[in-house]
PLY file of the C-alpha trace (Angstrom):
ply
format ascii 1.0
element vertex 246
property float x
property float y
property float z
element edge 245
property int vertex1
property int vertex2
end_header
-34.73 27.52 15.57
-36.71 24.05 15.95
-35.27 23.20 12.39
-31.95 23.64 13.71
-32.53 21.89 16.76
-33.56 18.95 14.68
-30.47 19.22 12.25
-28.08 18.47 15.44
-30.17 16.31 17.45
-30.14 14.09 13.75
-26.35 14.29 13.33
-25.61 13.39 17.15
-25.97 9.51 16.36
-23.97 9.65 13.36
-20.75 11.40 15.78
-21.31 9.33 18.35
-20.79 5.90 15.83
-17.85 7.65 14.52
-16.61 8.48 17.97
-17.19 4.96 19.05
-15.46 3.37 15.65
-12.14 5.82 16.39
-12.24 4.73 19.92
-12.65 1.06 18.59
-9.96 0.99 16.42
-7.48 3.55 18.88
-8.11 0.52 21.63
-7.47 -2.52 18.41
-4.32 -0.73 17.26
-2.95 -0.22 21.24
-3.71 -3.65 21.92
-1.79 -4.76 18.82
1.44 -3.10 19.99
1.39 -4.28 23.48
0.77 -7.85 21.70
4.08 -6.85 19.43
6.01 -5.47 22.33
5.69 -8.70 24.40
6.56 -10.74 21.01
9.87 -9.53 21.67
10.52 -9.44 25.66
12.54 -12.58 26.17
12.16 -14.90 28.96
15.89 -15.12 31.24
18.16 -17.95 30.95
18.37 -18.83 27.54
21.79 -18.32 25.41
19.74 -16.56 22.45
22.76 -16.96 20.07
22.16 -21.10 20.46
18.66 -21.01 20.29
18.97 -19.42 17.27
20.50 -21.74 15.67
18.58 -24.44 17.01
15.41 -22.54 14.77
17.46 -21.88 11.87
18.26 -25.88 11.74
14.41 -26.96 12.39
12.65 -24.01 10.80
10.81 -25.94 8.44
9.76 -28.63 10.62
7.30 -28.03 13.84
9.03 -25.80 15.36
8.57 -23.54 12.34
4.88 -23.72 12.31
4.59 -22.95 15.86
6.26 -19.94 15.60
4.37 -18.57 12.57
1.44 -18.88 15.05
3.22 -16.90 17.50
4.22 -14.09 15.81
8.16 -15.46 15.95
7.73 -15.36 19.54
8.99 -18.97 20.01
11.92 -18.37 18.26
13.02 -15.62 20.72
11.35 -17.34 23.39
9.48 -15.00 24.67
7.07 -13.97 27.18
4.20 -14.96 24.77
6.27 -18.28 22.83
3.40 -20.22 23.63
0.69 -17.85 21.78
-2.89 -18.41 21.93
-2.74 -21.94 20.84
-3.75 -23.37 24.31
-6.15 -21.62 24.38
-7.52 -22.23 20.63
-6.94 -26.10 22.03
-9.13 -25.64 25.15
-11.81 -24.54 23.26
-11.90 -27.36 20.54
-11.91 -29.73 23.52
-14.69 -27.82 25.33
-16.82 -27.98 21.95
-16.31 -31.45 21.72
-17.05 -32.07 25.35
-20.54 -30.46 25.30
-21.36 -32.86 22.57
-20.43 -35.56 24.38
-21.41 -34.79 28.07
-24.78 -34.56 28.52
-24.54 -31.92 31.75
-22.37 -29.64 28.99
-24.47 -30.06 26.38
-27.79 -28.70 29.15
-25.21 -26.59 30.10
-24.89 -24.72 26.90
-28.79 -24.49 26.64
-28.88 -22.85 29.75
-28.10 -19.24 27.64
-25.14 -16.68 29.04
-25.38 -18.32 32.46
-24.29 -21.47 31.22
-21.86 -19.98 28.50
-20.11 -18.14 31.50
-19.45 -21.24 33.19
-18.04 -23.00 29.85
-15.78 -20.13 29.45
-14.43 -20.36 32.91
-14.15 -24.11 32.15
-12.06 -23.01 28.83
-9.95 -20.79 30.70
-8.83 -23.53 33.54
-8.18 -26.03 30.39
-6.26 -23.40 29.08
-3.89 -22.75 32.15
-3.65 -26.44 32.37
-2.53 -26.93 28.50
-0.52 -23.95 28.91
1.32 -25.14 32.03
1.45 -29.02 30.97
3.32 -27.48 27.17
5.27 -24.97 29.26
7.06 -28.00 31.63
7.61 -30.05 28.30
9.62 -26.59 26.43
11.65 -26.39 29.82
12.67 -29.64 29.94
13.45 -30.09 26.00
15.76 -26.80 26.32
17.53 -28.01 29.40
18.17 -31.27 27.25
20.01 -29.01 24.51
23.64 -28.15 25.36
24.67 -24.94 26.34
21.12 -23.48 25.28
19.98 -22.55 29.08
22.76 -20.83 30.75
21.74 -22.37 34.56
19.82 -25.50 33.79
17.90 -26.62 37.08
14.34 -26.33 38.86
14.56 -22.38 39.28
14.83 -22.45 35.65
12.09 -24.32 34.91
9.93 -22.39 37.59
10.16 -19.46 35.90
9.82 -20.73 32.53
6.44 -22.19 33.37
5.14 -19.19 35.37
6.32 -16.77 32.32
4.68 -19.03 29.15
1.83 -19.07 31.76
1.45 -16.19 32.45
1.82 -14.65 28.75
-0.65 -17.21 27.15
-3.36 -16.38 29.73
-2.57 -12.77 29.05
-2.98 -13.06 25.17
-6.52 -14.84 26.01
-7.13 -11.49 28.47
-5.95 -9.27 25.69
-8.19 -11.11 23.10
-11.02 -10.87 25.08
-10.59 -7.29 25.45
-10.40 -6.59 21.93
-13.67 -8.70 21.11
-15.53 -6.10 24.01
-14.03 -2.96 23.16
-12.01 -2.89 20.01
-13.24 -4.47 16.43
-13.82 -7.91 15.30
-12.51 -11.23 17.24
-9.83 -10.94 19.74
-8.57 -13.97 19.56
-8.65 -14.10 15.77
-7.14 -10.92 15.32
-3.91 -12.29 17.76
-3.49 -14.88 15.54
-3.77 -12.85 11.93
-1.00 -10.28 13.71
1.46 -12.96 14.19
1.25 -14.74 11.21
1.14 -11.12 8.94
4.49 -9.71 11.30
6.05 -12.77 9.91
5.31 -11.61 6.45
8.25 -9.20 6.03
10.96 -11.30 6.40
9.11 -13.81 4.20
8.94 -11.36 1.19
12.67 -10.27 1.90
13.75 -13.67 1.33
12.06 -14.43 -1.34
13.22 -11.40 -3.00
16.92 -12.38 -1.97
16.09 -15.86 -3.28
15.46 -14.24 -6.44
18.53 -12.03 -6.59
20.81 -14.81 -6.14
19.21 -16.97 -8.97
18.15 -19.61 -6.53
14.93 -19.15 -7.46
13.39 -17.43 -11.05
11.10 -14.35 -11.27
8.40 -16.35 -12.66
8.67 -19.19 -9.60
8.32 -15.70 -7.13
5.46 -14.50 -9.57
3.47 -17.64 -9.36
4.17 -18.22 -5.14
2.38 -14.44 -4.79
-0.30 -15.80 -6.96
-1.02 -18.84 -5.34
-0.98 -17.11 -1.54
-3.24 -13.96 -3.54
-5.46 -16.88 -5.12
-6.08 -18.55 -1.48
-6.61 -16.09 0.46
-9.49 -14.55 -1.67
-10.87 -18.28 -1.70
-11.05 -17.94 2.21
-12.48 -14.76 2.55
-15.02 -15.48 -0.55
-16.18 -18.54 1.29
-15.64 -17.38 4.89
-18.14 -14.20 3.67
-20.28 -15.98 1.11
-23.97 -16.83 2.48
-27.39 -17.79 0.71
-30.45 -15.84 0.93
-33.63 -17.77 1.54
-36.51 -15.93 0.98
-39.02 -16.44 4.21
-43.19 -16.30 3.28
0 1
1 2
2 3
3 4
4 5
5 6
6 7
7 8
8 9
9 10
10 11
11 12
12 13
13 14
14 15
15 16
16 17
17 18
18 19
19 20
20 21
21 22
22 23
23 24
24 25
25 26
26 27
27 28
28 29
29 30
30 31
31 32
32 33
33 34
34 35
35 36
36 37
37 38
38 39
39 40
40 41
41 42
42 43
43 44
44 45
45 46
46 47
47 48
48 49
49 50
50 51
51 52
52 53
53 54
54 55
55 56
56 57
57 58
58 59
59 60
60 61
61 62
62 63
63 64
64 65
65 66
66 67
67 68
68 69
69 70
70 71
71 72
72 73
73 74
74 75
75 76
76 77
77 78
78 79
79 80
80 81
81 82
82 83
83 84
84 85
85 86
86 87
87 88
88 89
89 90
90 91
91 92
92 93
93 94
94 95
95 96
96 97
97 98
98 99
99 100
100 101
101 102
102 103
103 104
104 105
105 106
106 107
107 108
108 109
109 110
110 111
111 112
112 113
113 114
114 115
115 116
116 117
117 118
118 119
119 120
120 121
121 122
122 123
123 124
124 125
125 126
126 127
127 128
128 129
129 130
130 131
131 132
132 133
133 134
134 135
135 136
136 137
137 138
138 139
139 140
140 141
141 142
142 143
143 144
144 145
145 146
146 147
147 148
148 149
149 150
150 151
151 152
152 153
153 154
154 155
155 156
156 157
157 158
158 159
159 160
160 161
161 162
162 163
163 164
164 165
165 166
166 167
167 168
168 169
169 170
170 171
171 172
172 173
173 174
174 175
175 176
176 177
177 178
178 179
179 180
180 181
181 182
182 183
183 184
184 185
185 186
186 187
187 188
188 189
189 190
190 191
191 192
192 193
193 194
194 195
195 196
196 197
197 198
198 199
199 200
200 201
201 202
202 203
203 204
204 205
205 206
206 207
207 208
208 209
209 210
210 211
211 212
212 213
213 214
214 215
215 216
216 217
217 218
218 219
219 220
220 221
221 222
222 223
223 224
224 225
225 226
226 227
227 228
228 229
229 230
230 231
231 232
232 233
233 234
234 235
235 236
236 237
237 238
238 239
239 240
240 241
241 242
242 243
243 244
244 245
């Protein structure tokens, strides 16, 4: 009786680290569909049939890069077309700033206490990035004909409270992940709008190749370049050193 006692009182930690890993990745996967479902709720008063082919014409400039970063959000101009990027932006000036100012920099030293107060420093940069890039998208769509179908300050209101509103809830949603899903929240955004954009990518390569615009062996070699860096990254991103410690 004691021996089988022991058996299930030894196998209780294992199921409750499997229980906690499903949970983990239930929450991760959840998370990753409200992220995709926002990717595709559109913000009113823009003609989408103009705006697309404003992104079709500068796909491969700016524009384009931005929206691989948000999951082809911006080109929809959606809820979330500003991303994570303020964010991401906030913090690289926060890290810089506690170099340079020396009431960060104690700051920082001061352990979680003072990390909490950086982060609540990150997130007021962030609504300020956020609302400073949301004004500038406003007023460069209002400067497009017959892209916003009732151009004016109500329009750019509630363009600026949407992007907003949507960035600061990707940084809430990242945060969330990094506490009670797997891996980095904010990194994990970021990797599912770049691989959503994926698809499309592949399809027109493959059309690219059906209509001889481009050969098999150019397609061949493009996989094999993007295979090639990406297990450069994650060798170097995972490689380490061991140092042996008398």
């Amino acid at each position: 009786m004691a021996l089988g006692s022991s058996n299930v009182s030894s196998l209780t930690p294992s199921g409750n680290k499997y229980g906690d890993l499903r949970r983990r990745l239930i929450f991760l996967v959840l998370a990753l569909v409200v992220f995709r479902i926002g990717a595709h709720i559109p913000v009113p008063g823009i003609d989408p049939d103009q705006l697309s082919k404003l992104f079709s014409e500068q796909k491969d400039g700016i524009l384009g890069m931005f929206n691989l970063f948000s999951g082809g959000a911006l080109s929809r101009f959606t809820v979330f077309a500003l991303g994570i990027m303020p964010y991401i932006s906030a913090s690289i000036i926060m890290q810089l700033m506690t170099i340079v100012i020396p009431s960060l920099e104690a700051m920082k030293k001061e352990g979680q206490a003072g990390q909490r107060k950086i982060t609540q420093y990150t997130r007021y940069a962030t609504v300020f990035l956020a609302t400073f890039q949301a004004i500038g998208i406003s007023v460069a769509l209002e400067s497009q004909p017959g892209l916003v179908v009732d151009p004016g300050l109500m329009f750019q209101f509630n363009t600026v409270v949407t992007l907003v509103t949507g960035t600061m809830f990707l940084m809430w949603l990242g945060e969330q992940i990094t506490e009670r899903g797997l891996g980095n929240g904010i990194s994990i955004i970021i990797f599912a709008g770049i691989v959503s954009g994926l698809p499309s990518a592949l399809a027109s390569l493959l059309e690219l190749v059906r209509t001889g615009s481009m050969s098999i062996l150019s397609a061949i070699f493009i996989v094999l370049i993007v295979i090639a860096v990406t297990y450069f990254v994650v060798f170097v991103e995972r490689g380490q050193r061991r140092i042996l410690v008398n």
